[in-house]
N, C-alpha and C positions, 0 to 999 in steps of 0.2 A: 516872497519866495513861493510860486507856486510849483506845488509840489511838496508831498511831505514823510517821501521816503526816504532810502540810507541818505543820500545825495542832498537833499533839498531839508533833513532835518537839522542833520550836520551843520550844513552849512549855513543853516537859518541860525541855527541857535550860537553859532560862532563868529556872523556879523551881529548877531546880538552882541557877543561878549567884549567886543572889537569897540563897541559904544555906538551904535547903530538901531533905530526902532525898526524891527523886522517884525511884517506880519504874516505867519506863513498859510499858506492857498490849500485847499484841498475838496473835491466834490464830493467825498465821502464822508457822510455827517458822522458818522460812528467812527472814524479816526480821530475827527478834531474834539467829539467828544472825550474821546479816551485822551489826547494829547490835553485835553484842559485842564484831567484830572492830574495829569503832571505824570501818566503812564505812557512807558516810550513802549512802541508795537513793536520792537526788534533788543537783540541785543547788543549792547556797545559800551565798551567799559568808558567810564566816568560822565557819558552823554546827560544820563537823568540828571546828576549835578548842574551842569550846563544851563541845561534848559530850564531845570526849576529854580535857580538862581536869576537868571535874565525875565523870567515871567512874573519873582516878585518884586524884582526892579523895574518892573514895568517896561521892557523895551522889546518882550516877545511874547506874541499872541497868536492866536488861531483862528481861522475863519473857513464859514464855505461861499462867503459870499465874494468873486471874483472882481464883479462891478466895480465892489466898493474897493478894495484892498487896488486895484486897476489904478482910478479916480484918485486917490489917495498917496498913492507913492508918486516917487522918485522915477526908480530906478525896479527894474520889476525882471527877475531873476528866472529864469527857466527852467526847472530841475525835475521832470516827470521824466516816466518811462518809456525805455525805447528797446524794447524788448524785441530781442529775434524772429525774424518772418522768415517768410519762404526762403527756402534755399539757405538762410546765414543772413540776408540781406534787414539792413534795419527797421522794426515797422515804425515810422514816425507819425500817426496817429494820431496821439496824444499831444506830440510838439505841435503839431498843425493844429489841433483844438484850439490850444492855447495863444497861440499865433492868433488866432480868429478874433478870441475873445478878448485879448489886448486892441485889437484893432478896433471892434464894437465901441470897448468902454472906454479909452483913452480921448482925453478932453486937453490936450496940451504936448507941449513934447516931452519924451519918454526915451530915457536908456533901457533897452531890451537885452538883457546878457542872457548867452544860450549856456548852462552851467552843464545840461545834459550830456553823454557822449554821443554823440553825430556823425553821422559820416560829412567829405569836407562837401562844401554848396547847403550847407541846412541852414546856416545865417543868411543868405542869399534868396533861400527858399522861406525864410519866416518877414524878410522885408515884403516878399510880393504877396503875401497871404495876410500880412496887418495892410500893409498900402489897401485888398482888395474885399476888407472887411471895415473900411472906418464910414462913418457915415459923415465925415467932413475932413479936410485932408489936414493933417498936423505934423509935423516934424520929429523924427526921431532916429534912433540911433540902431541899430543891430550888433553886438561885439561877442565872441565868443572866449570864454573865459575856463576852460575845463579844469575838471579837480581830477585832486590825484590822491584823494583819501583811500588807506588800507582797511579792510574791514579787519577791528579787534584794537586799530591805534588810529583810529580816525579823528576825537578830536584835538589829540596832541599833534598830525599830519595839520591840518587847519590850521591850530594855531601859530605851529613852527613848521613851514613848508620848506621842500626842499628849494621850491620857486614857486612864483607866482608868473599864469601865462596870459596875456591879453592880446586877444586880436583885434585890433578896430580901425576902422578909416578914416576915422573923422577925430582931430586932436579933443574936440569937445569930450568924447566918448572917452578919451584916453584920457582925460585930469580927472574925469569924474572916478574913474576905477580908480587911478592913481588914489585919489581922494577916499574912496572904500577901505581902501588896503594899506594904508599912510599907517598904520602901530606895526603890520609887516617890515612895510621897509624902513622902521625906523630902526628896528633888530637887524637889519643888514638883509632881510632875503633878498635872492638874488629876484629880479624881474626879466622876463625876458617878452617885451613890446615888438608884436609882428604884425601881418595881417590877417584877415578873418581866417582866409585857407590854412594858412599855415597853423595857427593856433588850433584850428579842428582837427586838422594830421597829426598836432604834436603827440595827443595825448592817446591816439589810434597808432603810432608809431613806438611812444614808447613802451605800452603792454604787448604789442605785439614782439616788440625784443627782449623783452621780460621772459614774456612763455616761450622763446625759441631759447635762451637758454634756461630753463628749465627742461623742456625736452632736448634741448643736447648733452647736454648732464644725467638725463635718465636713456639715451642711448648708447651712453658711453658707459654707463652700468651695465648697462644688457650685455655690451660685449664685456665686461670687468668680469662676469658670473660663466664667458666661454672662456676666457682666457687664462681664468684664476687671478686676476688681479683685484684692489683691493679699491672702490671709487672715491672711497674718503679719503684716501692716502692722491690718488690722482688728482680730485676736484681738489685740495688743497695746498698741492702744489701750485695746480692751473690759480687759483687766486693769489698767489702771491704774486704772480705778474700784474703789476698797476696798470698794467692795458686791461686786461681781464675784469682783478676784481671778483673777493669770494663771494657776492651778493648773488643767489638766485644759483648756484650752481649745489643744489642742497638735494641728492638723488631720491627719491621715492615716488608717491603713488601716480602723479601724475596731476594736473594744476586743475583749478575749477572754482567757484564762485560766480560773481556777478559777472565780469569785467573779462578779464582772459579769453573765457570760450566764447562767447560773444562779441567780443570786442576784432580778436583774429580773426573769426570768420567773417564779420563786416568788412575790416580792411581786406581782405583777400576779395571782397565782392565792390568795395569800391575800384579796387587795381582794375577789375574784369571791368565796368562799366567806363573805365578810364582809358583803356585797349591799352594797359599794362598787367605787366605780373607781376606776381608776389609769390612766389613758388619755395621759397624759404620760410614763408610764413606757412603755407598749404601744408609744406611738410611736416613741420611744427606742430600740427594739427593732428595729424594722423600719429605722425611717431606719441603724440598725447592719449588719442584714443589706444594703441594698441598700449601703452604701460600701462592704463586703466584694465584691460584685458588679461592681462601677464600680471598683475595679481593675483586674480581667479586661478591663473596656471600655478602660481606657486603656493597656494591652500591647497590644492587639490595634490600636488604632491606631497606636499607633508602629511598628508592624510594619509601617505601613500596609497596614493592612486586612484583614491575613490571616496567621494564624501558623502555619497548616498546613505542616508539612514544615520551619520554621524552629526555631531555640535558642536556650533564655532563660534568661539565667544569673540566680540569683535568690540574693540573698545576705541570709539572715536567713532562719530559718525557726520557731523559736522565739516566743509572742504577742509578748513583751516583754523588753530585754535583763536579761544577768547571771540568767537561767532556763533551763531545757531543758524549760519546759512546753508542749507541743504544743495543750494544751487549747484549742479553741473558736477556735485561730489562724487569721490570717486569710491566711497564708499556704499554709494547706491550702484555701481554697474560691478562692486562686489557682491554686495550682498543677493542682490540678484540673479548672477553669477552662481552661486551659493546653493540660493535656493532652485533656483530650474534644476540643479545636478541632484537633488534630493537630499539636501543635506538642511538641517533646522539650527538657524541664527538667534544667539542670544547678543544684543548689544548693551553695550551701557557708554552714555554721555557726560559729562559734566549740565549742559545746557541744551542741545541741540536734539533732544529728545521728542518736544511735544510738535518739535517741524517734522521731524522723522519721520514718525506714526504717521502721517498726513501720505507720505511719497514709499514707505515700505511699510505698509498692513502687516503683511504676512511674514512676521517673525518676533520675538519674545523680546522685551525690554527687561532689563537689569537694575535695580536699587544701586551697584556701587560697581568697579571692576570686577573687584572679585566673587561677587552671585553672576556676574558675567563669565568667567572664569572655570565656575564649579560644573562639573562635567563634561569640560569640552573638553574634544579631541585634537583641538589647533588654536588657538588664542590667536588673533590677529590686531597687531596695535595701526589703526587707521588715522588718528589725528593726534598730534602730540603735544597735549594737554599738557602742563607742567606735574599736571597731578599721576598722570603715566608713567613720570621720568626717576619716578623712585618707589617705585611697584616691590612688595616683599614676597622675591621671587622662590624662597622657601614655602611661602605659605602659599603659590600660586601651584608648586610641585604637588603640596598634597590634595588641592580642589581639583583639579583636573585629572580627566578620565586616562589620558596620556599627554608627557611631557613634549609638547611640541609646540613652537611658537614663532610666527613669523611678522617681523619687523618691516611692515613697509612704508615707514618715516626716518629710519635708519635711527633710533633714537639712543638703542643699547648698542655694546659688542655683541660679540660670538661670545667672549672668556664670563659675560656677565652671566649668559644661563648655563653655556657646555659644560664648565665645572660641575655643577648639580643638575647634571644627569639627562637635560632637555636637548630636543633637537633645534637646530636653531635655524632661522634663513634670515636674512635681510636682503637689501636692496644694491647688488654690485658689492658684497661685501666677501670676494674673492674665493667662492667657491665652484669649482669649475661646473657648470651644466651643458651636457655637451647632448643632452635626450632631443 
């Protein structure tokens, strides 16, 4: 497995658990240190188990050395970074590194799985870049196998997927995964055997419908808050149609992490490079940035009208709970938000605190909610923690400077704070704003 981030640790450590010897790849010697010591660099509930189980059974290790771990395997997994370039477009970098350096060190034939997310042609693109880096020609395979782990439930996703997707051309390529993933299908998941292309679109296809309803479910809020309707009452109607489906139509701040924001704007840049559009996804995008936006708008009214010189205690900072992923959250273009207006941010996290500090310096961290809490003039709940969802809203009336609090996870009612005395706002939660 080279590669040994969320993607590639996961994964590593979940064909370990599958009864598989995995040794995972990384050029940063101070990662695979720390991974020796059996400390995982991220957060992910049950993962440390995982891996420190499979490393004293001897079936997962660490290395920097690529050669070797090359030389040595099977089957030699792809799972680096492909972080966003120019424009939204993908930088594949990192894939081509690796591309190179399987090509260098491979002494035999080789199954090369792209676990990475890709835009489609990156299988395509890593045959012509091993074939133009080997130093004697050898036979092998290129298959693209994408994951579809959630960050916070990633390695119960792994072990019970809702499918397994393989793209390959060659049936060789296809027993051998078949063969990886044989304790999956022996639980019944479903497999779904395509080709390279398709298996690279699948997993650019299905995030991308993911965050379109998600921003259609925060558009339909928007208009829930001019029309006085109520979106929790609408969005759970709209799911009891089994065409629909409640999954992902859950109104608030607006989507963000690894995958999402990254992922739609790749596919909107593959459509363009393909002389197709993707104008549903485009929009998707925008209507995402502007509810990140339209946040900021609804602090700054409950401040009435002005947050300059006032304190906002903001609790959650993290995109999505049971993570400390900072990525793409939408609590950093509030808090920011926040501060350009002159107003001073107090946060408090469960976890996602020491990534925070790194991407928002300038504002005050919190020991627990409520020193987050004490002296603001607007509480803002941003991620929603389990530990958020039963807050003693008595005891939140008397730390704060004024009783006013806006939900933009939708996690309480109005009847939870209005009775005692707080102003309340959520997200389409049927209060007409017609400003």
């Amino acid at each position: 497995m080279v590669g040994t981030g969320y993607v590639g640790l996961v994964g590593g450590a979940g064909l370990a658990d599958l009864g598989h010897r995995v040794v995972c790849v990384d050029r940063i010697e101070s990662k695979i240190e720390t991974l020796s010591r059996g400390e995982i660099p991220f957060y992910e509930p049950g993962l440390s188990e995982v891996v420190e189980r499979n490393v004293r059974e001897g079936r997962l290790s660490f290395t920097t050395d690529i050669g070797q771990a090359v030389r040595e395997s099977e089957v030699i997994f792809c799972a680096v970074g492909t972080p966003e370039g120019d424009g939204g477009a993908v930088d594949l970098s990192q894939v081509d590194a690796v591309a190179g350096e399987i090509g260098r060190y491979m002494d035999g034939y080789r199954l090369v799985v792209q676990k990475s997310t890709v835009p489609v042609g990156t299988a395509r693109r890593i045959a012509a870049i091993i074939r133009d880096h080997q130093t004697e020609p050898h036979d092998f395979d290129v298959v693209s196998n994408p994951e579809f782990l959630r960050e916070g439930s990633a390695v119960g996703d792994f072990m019970r997927p809702d499918r397994v997707v393989i793209g390959a051309d060659s049936e060789r390529a296809m027993a051998t995964m078949r063969s990886i993933y044989r304790p999956l299908y022996l639980i019944k998941t479903p497999f779904v055997e395509t080709t390279v292309e398709s298996a690279e679109l699948i997993k650019y296809a299905s995030n991308a419908f993911l965050a379109t309803k998600i921003s259609f479910i925060n558009e339909i809020a928007w208009m829930c808050e001019r029309v006085g309707a109520d979106v929790q009452s609408v969005a759970y109607a709209m799911g009891l149609d089994k065409r629909i489906g409640p999954k992902f139509l859950h109104a608030g701040a607006g989507y963000g992490g690894s995958c999402f924001p990254k992922d739609t704007k790749a596919l909107v840049k593959t459509a363009e490079a393909a002389g197709a559009d993707a104008r549903i996804v485009a929009a998707a995008i925008e209507v995402n940035r502007l509810q990140k936006e339209r946040m900021v708008d609804k602090v700054v009214r409950a401040a009435g009208g002005d947050v300059s010189g006032r304190t906002v205690g903001v609790l959650g900072l993290s995109f999505k709970p049971n993570t400390d992923d900072m990525r793409y959250a939408a609590s950093r273009v509030l808090i920011n938000g926040l501060v350009d207006l002159g107003a001073t941010v107090r946060a408090f996290d469960p976890v996602a605190m020491e990534n925070a500090r790194a991407v928002l310096p300038d504002i005050e961290y919190a020991n627990d909610a409520y020193a987050a809490a004490t002296g603001a003039h607007v509480l803002v709940l941003m991620t929603e923690w389990n530990e958020f969802r039963r807050l003693d809203l008595e005891r939140l009336r008397t730390l704060m400077a004024e009783p006013s609090v806006v939900d933009c996870r939708n996690v309480y009612d109005p009847e939870d704070f209005e009775p005692l005395g707080f102003r309340f706002d959520g997200v389409g939660r049927g209060k007409p704003n017609r400003e």
